[in-house]
C-alpha positions in Angstrom: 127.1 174.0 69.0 128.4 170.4 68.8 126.3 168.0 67.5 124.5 165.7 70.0 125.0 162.3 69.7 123.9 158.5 72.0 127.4 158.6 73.1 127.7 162.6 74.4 124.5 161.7 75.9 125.6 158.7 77.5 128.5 160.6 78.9 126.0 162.5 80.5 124.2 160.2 81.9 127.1 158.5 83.8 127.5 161.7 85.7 124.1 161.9 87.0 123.6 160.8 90.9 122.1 157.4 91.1 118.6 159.5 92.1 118.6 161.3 88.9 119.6 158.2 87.0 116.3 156.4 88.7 114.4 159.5 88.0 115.6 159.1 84.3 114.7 155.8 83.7 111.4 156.0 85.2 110.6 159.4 82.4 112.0 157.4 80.1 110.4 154.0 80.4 107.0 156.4 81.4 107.7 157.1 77.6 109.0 160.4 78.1 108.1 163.1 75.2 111.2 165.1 74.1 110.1 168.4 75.7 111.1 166.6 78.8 106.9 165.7 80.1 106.4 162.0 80.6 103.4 160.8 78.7 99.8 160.0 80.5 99.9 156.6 82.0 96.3 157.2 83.6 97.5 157.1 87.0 99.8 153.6 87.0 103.1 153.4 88.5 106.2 152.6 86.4 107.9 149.9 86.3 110.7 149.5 89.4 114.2 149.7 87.9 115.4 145.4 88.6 118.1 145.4 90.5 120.9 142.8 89.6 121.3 139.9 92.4 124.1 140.4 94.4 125.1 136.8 94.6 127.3 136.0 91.8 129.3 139.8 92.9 129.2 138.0 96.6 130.8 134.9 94.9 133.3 136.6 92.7 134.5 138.7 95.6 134.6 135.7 98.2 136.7 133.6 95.4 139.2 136.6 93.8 138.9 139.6 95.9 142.2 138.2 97.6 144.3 139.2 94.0 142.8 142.5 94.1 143.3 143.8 97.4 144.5 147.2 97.2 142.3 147.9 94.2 139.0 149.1 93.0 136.8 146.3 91.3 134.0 146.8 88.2 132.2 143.7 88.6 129.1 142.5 86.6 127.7 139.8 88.5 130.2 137.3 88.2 132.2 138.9 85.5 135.4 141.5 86.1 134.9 144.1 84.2 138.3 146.5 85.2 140.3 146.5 88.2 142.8 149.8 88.9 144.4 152.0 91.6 141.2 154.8 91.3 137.5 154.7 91.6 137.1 157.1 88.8 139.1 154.6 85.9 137.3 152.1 87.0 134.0 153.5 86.7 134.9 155.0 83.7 135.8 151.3 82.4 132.8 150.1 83.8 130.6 153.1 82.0 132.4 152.4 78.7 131.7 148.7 79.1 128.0 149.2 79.5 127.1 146.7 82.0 123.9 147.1 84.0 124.3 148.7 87.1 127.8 147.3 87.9 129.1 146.8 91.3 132.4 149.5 91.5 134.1 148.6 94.8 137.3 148.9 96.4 138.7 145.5 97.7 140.6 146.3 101.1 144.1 144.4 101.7 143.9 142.8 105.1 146.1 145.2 106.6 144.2 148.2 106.4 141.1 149.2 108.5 137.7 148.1 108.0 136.4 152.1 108.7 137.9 155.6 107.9 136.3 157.6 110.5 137.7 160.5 112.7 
């Protein structure tokens, strides 16, 4: 059995859905016990997960999204983490960067359609 260590575990973690990743973070800051049962908090809610404000992401893409049409973005708030031609290197950039809930995004060029529908 290979050994388990933070960073298998973080690889797991990055494949979880967003749900599951919420779910994870509320056992774990419930102080979750390792046979997977959060510990008694007598009844109080956790903590909400703090989401990251969307204005310097806003600000980055309103001021450089025009060099990165065509691409996929990993921003963390105002910073660029990676930029590529797939969602999946760029998330896995973004993963591997450890930024807090980054925005991944793809960054239209203004010749292509607002909507893919049918």
């Amino acid at each position: 059995m290979a050994e388990i260590t933070v960073e298998t575990i973080y690889d797991y973690i990055g494949k979880l859905t967003t749900s599951d990743r919420a779910r994870l973070y509320r056992m774990l800051a419930a102080g979750a016990l390792g046979n997977g049962v959060a510990a008694d908090q007598g009844g109080a809610k956790p903590e909400p997960i703090p989401e990251p404000d969307p204005e310097p992401n806003m600000r980055w893409i309103k001021e450089h999204g025009a060099e990165y049409a065509g691409r996929w973005v990993a921003l963390d708030g105002d910073r660029l983490i990676a930029s590529g031609r797939t969602e999946g290197e760029v998330a896995n950039a973004a993963r591997a960067d450890g930024a807090y809930l980054p925005l991944v995004i793809y960054l239209p060029r203004q010749d292509e359609p607002d909507e893919i529908g049918f």
